[in-house]
N, C-alpha and C positions, 0 to 999 in steps of 0.2 A: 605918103603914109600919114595916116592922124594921129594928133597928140593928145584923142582923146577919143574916150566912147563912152557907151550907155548902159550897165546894167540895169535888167527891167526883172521884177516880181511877178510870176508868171497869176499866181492864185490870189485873187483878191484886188489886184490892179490893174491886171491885161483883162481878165473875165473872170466871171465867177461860175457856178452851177447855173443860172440862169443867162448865160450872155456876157458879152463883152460889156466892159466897164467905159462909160462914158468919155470919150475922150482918146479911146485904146488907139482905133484905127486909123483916125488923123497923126496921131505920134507918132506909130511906129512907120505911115506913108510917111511924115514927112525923115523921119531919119532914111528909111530905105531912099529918098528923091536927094537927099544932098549929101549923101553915100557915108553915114556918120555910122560907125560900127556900133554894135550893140549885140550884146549878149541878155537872152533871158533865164533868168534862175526859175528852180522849181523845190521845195521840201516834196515835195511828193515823190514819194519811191514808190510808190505801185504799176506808173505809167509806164511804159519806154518813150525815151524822149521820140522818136519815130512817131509813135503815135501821138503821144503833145506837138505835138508838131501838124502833122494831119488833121490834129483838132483843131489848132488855130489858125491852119489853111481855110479851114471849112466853117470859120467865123467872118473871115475876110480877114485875117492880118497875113500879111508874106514872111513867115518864121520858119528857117529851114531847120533841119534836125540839127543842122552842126552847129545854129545858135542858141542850143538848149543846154542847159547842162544843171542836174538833176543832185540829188543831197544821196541818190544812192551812186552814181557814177562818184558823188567826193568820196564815200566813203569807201568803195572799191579801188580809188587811186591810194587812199591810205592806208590800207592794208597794204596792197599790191606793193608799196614802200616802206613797212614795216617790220617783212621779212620775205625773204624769195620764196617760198614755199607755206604762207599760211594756211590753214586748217579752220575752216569755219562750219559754224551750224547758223541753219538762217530761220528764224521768226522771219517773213516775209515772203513777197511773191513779185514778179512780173518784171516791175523794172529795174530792181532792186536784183533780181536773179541774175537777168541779162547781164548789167554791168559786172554784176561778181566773175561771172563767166566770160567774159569781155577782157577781164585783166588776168585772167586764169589762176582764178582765187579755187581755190578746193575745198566743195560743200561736202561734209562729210558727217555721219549718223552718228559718230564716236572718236572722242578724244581730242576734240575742237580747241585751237589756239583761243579762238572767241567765240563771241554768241553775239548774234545781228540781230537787232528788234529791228523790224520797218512795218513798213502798213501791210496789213494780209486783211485777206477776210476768211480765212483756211484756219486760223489756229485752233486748236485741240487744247483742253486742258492737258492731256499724255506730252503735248509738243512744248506746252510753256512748264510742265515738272521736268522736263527732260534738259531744258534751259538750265533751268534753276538748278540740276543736280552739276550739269557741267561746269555754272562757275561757283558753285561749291566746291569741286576739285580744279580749279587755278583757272577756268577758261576765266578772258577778260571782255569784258561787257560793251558792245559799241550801237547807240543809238544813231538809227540813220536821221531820226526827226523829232523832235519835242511832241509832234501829236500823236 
């Protein structure tokens, strides 16, 4: 077993929107050839890691889904440890859902423990006043990402 591995930056230093980042796919070959573990992060909560993964098959790096792990999968593990039965309302979509649904978080239209901002491209002004009136009556507020 190694007494060490790699966390890697999935957006900005593996690829970007236009391609892999110079250098990406010699790294990550040479960690996968002398078997050095490594984990890739992602802030993107709109993907599921399945499909970042797919996408970075299809660039040429060898990244399996179970080396992904995503700022909506953190946030689903923290709830999911916050209380056994939370109640959320979600700003967001996709992979941000998945994981919620993954730890068997409960998306619910009223009366929400919290309120989840992640990345969407669906919001509604009706969906972010409906935020805003819930944690005005005590829900508590959890950003999946700074952007």
């Amino acid at each position: 077993m190694s007494k060490f591995g790699v966390l890697l930056d999935i957006d900005g230093v593996l690829c970007d929107q236009l391609g892999l980042m110079a250098g990406a796919k010699e790294f990550v070959s040479t960690l996968v050839s002398k078997n050095i573990p490594f984990m890739c992060l992602s802030n993107n909560s709109l993907i599921k890691r399945s499909d970042m993964s797919d996408h970075l098959i299809s660039l040429g790096l060898p990244i399996k889904t179970e080396q992904i792990y995503t700022s909506a999968m953190a946030t689903a593990r923290f709830l999911a440890q916050q209380t056994q039965e939370a109640r959320v309302y979600v700003l967001g979509s996709g992979g941000l859902i998945t994981a919620l649904e993954k730890n068997d978080i409960s998306l619910v239209e009223s009366r929400p423990d919290y309120v989840i901002v992640g990345e969407g491209r669906d919001y509604t002004l009706e969906m972010v006043d409906k935020a805003i009136k819930f944690l005005k009556e005590g829900a508590r507020l959890v950003s999946v990402n700074m952007d």
